[in-house]
C-alpha beads as a LAMMPS data file, in Angstrom:
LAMMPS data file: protein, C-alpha beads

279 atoms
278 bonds

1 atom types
1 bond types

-500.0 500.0 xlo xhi
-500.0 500.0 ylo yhi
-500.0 500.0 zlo zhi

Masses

1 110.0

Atoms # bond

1 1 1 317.052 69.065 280.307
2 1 1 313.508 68.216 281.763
3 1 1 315.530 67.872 285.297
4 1 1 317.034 71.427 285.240
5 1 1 313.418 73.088 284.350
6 1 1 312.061 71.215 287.387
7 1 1 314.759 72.299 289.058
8 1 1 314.304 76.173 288.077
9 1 1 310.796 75.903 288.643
10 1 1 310.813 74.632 292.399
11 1 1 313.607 76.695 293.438
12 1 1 311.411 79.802 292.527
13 1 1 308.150 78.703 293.473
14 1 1 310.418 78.444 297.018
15 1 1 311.453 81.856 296.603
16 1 1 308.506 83.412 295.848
17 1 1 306.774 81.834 299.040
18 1 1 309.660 83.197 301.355
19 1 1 309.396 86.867 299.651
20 1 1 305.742 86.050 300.586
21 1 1 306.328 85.156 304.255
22 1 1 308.537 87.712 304.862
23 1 1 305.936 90.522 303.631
24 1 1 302.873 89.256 305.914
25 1 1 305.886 89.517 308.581
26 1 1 306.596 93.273 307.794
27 1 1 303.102 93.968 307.310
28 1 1 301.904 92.731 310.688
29 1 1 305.246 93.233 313.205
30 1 1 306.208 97.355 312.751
31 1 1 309.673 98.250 312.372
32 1 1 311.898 99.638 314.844
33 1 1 311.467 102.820 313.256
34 1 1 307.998 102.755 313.944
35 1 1 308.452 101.615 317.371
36 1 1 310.408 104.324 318.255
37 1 1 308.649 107.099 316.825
38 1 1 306.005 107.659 320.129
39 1 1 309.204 108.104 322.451
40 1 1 310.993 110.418 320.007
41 1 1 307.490 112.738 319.891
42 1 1 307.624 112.563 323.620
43 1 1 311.293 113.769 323.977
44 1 1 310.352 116.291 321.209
45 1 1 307.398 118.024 322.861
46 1 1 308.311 122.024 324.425
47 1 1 307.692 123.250 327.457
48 1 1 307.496 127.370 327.217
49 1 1 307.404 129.467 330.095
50 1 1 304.973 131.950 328.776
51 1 1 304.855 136.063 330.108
52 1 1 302.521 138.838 329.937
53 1 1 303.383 142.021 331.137
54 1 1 300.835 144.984 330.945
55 1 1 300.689 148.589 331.988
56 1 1 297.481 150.156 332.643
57 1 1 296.222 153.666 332.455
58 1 1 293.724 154.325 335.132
59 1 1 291.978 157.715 336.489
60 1 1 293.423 158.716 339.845
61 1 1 290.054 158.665 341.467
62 1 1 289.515 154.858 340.269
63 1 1 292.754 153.514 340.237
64 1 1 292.417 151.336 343.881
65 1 1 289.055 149.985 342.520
66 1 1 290.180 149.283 339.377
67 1 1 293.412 147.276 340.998
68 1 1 290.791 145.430 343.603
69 1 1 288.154 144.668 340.902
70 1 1 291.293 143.024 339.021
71 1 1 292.391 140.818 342.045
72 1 1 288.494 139.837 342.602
73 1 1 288.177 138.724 339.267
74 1 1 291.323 136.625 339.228
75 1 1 289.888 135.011 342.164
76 1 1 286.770 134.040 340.448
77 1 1 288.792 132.114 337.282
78 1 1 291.680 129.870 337.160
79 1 1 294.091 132.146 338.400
80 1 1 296.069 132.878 341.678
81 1 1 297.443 135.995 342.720
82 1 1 301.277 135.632 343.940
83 1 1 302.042 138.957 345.100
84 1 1 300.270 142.510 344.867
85 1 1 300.973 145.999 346.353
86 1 1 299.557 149.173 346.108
87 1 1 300.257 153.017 347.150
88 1 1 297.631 155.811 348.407
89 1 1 298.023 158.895 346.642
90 1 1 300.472 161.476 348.289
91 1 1 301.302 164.750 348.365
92 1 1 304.396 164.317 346.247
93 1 1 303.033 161.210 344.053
94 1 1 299.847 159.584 342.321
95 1 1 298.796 156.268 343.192
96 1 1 299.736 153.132 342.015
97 1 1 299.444 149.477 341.612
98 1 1 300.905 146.641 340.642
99 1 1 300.286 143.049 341.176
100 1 1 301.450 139.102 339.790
101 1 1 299.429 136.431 338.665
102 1 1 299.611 133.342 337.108
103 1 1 296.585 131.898 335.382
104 1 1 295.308 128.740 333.327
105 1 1 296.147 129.399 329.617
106 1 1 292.034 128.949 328.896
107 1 1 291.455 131.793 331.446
108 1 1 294.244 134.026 329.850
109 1 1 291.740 135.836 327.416
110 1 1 288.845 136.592 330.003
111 1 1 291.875 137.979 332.274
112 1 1 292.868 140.087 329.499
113 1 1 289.359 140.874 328.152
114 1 1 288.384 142.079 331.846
115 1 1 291.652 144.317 332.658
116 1 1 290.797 146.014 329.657
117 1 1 287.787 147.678 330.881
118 1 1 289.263 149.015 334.007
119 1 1 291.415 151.080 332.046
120 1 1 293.752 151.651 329.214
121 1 1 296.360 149.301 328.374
122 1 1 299.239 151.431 326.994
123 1 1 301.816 148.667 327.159
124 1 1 301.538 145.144 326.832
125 1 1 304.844 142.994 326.161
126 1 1 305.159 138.922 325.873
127 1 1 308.210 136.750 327.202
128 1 1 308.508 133.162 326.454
129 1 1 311.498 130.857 328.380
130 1 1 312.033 127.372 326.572
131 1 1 312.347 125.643 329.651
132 1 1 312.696 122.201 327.919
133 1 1 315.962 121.447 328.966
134 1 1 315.615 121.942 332.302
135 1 1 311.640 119.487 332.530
136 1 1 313.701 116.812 330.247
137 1 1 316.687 117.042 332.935
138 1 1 314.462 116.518 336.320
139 1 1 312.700 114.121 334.947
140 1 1 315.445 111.979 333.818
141 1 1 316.989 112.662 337.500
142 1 1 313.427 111.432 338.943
143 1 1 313.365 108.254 337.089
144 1 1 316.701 107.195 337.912
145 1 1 316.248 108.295 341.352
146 1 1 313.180 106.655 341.886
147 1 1 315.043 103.356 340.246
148 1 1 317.617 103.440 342.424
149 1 1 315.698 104.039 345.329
150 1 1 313.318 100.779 344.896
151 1 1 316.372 98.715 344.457
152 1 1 317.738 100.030 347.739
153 1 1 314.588 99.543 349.362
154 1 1 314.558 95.753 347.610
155 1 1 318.119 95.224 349.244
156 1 1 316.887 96.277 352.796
157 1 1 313.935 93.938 352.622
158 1 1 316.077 91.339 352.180
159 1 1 318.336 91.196 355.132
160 1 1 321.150 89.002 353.896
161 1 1 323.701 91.622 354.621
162 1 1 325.840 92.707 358.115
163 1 1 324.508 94.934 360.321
164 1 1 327.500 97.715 358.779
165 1 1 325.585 96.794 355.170
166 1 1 321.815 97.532 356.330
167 1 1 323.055 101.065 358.255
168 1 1 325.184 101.687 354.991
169 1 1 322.063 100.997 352.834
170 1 1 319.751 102.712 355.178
171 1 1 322.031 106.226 354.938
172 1 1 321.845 105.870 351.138
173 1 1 318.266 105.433 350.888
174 1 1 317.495 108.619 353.073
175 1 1 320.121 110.601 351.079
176 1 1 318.602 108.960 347.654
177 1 1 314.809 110.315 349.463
178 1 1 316.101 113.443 350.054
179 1 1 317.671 114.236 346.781
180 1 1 314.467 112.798 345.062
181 1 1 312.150 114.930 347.186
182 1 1 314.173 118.124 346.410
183 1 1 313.852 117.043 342.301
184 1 1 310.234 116.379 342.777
185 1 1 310.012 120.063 343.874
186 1 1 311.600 120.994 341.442
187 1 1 309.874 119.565 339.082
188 1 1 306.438 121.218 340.345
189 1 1 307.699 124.831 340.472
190 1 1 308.703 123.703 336.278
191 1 1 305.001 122.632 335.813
192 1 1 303.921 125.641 337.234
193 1 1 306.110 127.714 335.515
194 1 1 304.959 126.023 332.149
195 1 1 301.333 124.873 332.845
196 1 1 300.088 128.339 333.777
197 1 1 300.716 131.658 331.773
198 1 1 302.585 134.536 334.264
199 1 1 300.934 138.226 334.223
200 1 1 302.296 140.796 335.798
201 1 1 299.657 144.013 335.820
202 1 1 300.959 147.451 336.732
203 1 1 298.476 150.476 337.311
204 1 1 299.576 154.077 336.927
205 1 1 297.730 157.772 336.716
206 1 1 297.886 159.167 333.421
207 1 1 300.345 162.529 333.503
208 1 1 297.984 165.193 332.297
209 1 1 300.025 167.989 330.468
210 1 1 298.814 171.564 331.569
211 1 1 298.040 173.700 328.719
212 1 1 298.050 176.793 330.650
213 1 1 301.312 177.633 331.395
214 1 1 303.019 179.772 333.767
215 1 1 299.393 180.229 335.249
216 1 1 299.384 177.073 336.457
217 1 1 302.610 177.553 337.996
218 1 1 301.383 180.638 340.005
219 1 1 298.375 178.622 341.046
220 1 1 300.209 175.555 342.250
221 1 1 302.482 178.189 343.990
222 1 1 299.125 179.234 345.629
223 1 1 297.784 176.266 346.820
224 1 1 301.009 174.859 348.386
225 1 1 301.484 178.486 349.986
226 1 1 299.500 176.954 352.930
227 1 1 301.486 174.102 353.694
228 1 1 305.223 175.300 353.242
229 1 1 303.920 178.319 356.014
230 1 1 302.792 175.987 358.220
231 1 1 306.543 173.795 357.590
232 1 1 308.131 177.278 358.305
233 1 1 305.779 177.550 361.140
234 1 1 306.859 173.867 362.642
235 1 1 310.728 175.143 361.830
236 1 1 310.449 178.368 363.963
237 1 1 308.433 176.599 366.963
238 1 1 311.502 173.729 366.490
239 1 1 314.149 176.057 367.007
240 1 1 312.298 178.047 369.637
241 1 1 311.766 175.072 372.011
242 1 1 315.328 173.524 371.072
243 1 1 317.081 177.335 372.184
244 1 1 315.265 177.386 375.063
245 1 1 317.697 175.231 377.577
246 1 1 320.347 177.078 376.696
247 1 1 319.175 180.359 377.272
248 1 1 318.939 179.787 380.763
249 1 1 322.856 179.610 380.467
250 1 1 323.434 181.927 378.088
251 1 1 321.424 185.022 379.958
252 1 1 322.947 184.844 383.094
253 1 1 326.317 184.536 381.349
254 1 1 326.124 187.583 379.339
255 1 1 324.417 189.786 382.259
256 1 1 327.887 188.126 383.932
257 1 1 330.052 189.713 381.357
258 1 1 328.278 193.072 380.667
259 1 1 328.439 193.880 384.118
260 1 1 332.059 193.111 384.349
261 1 1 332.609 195.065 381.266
262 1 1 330.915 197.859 382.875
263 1 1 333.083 197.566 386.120
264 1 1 336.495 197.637 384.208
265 1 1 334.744 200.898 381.960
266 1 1 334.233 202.773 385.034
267 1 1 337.629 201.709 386.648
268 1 1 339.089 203.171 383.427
269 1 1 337.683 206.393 383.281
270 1 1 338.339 207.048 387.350
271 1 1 342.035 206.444 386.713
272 1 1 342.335 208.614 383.278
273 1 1 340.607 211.745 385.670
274 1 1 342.408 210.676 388.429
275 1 1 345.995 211.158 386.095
276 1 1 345.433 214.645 385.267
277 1 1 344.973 215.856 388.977
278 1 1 347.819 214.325 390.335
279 1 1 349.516 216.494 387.287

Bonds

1 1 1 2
2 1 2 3
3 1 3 4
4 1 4 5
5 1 5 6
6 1 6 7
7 1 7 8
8 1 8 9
9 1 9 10
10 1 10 11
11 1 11 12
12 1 12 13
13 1 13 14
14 1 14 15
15 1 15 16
16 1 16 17
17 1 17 18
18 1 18 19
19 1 19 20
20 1 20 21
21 1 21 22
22 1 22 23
23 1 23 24
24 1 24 25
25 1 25 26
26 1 26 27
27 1 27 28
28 1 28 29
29 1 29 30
30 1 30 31
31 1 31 32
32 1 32 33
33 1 33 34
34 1 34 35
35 1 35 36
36 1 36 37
37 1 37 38
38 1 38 39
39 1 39 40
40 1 40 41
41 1 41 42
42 1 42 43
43 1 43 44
44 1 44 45
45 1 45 46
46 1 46 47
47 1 47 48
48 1 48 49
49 1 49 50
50 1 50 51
51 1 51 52
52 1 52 53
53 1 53 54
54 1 54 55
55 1 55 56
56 1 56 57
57 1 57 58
58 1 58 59
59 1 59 60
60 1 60 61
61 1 61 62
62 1 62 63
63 1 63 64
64 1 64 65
65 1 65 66
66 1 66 67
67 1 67 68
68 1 68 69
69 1 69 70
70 1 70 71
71 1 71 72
72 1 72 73
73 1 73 74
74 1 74 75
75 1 75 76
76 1 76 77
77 1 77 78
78 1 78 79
79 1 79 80
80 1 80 81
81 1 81 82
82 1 82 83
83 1 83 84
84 1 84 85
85 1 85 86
86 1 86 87
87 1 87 88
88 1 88 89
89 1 89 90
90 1 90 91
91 1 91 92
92 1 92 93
93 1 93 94
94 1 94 95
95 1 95 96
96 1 96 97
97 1 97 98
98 1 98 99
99 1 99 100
100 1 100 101
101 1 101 102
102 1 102 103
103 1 103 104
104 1 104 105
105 1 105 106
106 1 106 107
107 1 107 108
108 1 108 109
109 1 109 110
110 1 110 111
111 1 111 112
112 1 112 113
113 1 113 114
114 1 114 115
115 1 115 116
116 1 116 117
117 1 117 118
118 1 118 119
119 1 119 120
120 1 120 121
121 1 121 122
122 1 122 123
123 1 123 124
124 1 124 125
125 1 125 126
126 1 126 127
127 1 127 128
128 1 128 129
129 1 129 130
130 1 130 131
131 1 131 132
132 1 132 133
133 1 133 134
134 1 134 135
135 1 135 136
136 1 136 137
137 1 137 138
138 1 138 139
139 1 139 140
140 1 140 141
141 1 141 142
142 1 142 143
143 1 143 144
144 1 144 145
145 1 145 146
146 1 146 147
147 1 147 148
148 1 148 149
149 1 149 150
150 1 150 151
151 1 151 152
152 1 152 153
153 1 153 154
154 1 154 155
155 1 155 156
156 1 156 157
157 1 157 158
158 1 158 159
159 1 159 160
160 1 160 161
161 1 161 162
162 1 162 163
163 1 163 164
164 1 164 165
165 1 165 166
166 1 166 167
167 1 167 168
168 1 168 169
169 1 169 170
170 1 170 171
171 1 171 172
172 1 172 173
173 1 173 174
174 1 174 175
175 1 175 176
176 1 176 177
177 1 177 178
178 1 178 179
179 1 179 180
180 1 180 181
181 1 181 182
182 1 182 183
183 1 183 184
184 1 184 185
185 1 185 186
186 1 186 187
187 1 187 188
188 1 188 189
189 1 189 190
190 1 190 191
191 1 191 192
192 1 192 193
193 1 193 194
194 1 194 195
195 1 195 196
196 1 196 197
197 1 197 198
198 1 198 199
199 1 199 200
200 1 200 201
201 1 201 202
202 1 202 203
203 1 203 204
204 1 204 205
205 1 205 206
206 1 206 207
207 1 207 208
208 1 208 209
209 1 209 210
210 1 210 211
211 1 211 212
212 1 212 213
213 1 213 214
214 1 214 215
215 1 215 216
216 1 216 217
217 1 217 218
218 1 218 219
219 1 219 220
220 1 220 221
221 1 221 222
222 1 222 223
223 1 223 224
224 1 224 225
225 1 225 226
226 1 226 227
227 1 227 228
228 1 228 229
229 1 229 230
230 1 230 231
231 1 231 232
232 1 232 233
233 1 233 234
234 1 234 235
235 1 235 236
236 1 236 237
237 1 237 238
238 1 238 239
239 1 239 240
240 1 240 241
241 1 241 242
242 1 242 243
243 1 243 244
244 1 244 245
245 1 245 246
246 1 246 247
247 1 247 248
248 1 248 249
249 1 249 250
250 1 250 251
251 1 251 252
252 1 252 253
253 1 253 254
254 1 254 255
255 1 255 256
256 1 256 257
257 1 257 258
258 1 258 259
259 1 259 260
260 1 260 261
261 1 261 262
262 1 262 263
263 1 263 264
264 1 264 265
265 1 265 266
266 1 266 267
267 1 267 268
268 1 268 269
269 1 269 270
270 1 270 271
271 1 271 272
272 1 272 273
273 1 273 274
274 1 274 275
275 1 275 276
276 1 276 277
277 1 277 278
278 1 278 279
C-alpha cells in the first residue's frame, strides 16, 4: 500500500511539472494565430478611390478670376491640376469653367474652404471606388514577378547551360522585365488613384430670371436689332458680289432674245397688213 501512494504521488508531481513546462512554453512562443494576425490586417486594409465633384456659382464678370485664383491656389498646396478649360463669354453663351485636380487628402479641406469663397457651391457630390481588389492583384503579380525574375537572373549568372539555354533564358527575362515594368505602372496610377482625393470643379453664370416680362423681350429685340441688320447687310452684299459674274452673261443674253423677239413681232405684223392688200 505504501508503494502505490509513492507511486500516485510521483506520477503527479511529474504531471504537474509538464502542465508547468508547457505553460512557460505558451506564454513565451505565440501561437500561430497570433502569428498570423499582422498579415491578415495587412490583406484586410482598403484602398478607396475617393471623388469630389462641385459646381460653382460665379458672377459673369468674375468667373475667369475666380477659375484662375482656383488653379493658383492648387498650385500653392499639395495638389496638381490634370486638366482645365475655360470659355470667353459669347454672344449666344455665358462663360464657363471647369477644371480636374487631384490633391493630398490633408489639403482636401483648405481646397474646399478656398473654392468656397470664389463663389457659391450649389452642388457638391462624393464618389468612392473600392479599388482593393485590383492594389491586392498587382501586387501579388509584382512579387511573383519580381521572384521569378531574380531566379532567372540567378540562372544566367551561372552559365552551366548551352548557348540555346542562355538565349532561351535571356528572352524570358526581358519578357518577365517587361511585364513587370507594365505592373509597376500600374501599380502607381492605383496609388495615385487612392493616395490622393480627385476634384473635379465646374464654374457656371447664375441664370438670372427677368421679372419684367414681355418688356424685356422688346428690349432684347432692340439691342440685337443692330446686329441681325448688319447680318442682313453681309447677306445682301453676299449675293450682290456672288450675281455679279453671271450678269455679264445673263445681260447680253436677254438684250439677245428681246431683240429677236422684236424682229419676229415686226415680221408678224408686216405679213398680217401685207394679207389684206393682196385681198
Amino acid at each position: 500500500m505504501p508503494r502505490k501512494k509513492a507511486i500516485l504521488i510521483c506520477s503527479s508531481v511529474l504531471l504537474t511539472a509538464a502542465g508547468c513546462q508547457m505553460a512557460k512554453k505558451a506564454v513565451s512562443q505565440p501561437s500561430t494565430m497570433q502569428m498570423l494576425l499582422p498579415a491578415y490586417a495587412a490583406s484586410t486594409q482598403r484602398f478607396i478611390a475617393l471623388r469630389h465633384k462641385l459646381e460653382v456659382i460665379s458672377p459673369e464678370e468674375t468667373l475667369p478670376k475666380a477659375w484662375q485664383s482656383a488653379i493658383d491656389f492648387c498650385a500653392s498646396i499639395q495638389c496638381e491640376v490634370v486638366s482645365s478649360s475655360i470659355t470667353t463669354k459669347t454672344r449666344e453663351s455665358a462663360p464657363v469653367g471647369s477644371m480636374s485636380l487631384r490633391v493630398s487628402p490633408q489639403d482636401l479641406q483648405k481646397l474646399l474652404a478656398y473654392v468656397q469663397t470664389q463663389g457659391s457651391i450649389v452642388q457638391h457630390m462624393t464618389q468612392t471606388d473600392d479599388k482593393t481588389g485590383a492594389v491586392v492583384d498587382t501586387d501579388a503579380r509584382i512579387k511573383n514577378l519580381t521572384s521569378f525574375r531574380d531566379n532567372l537572373r540567378t540562372m544566367l549568372a551561372r552559365q552551366s547551360g548551352t548557348i540555346r539555354d542562355v538565349v532561351e533564358i535571356q528572352k524570358q527575362l526581358a519578357d518577365t522585365q517587361s511585364e513587370l515594368d507594365s505592373e509597376t505602372a500600374q501599380r502607381k496610377i492605383l496609388a495615385n488613384e487612392t493616395e490622393k482625393v480627385a476634384v473635379e470643379i465646374s464654374f457656371r453664370v447664375e441664370r438670372v430670371a427677368s421679372a419684367a416680362g414681355g418688356f424685356a423681350a422688346i428690349k432684347n429685340a432692340l439691342s440685337e436689332s443692330g446686329s441681325v441688320l448688319a447680318e442682313s447687310t453681309a447677306s445682301l452684299i453676299t449675293v450682290i458680289v456672288a450675281v455679279i459674274p453671271w450678269l455679264i452673261l445673263i445681260v447680253p443674253f436677254c438684250w439677245l432674245v428681246s431683240r429677236a423677239w422684236r424682229r419676229l413681232r415686226r415680221k408678224k405684223l408686216a405679213a398680217a397688213q401685207q394679207a389684206p392688200a393682196a385681198g
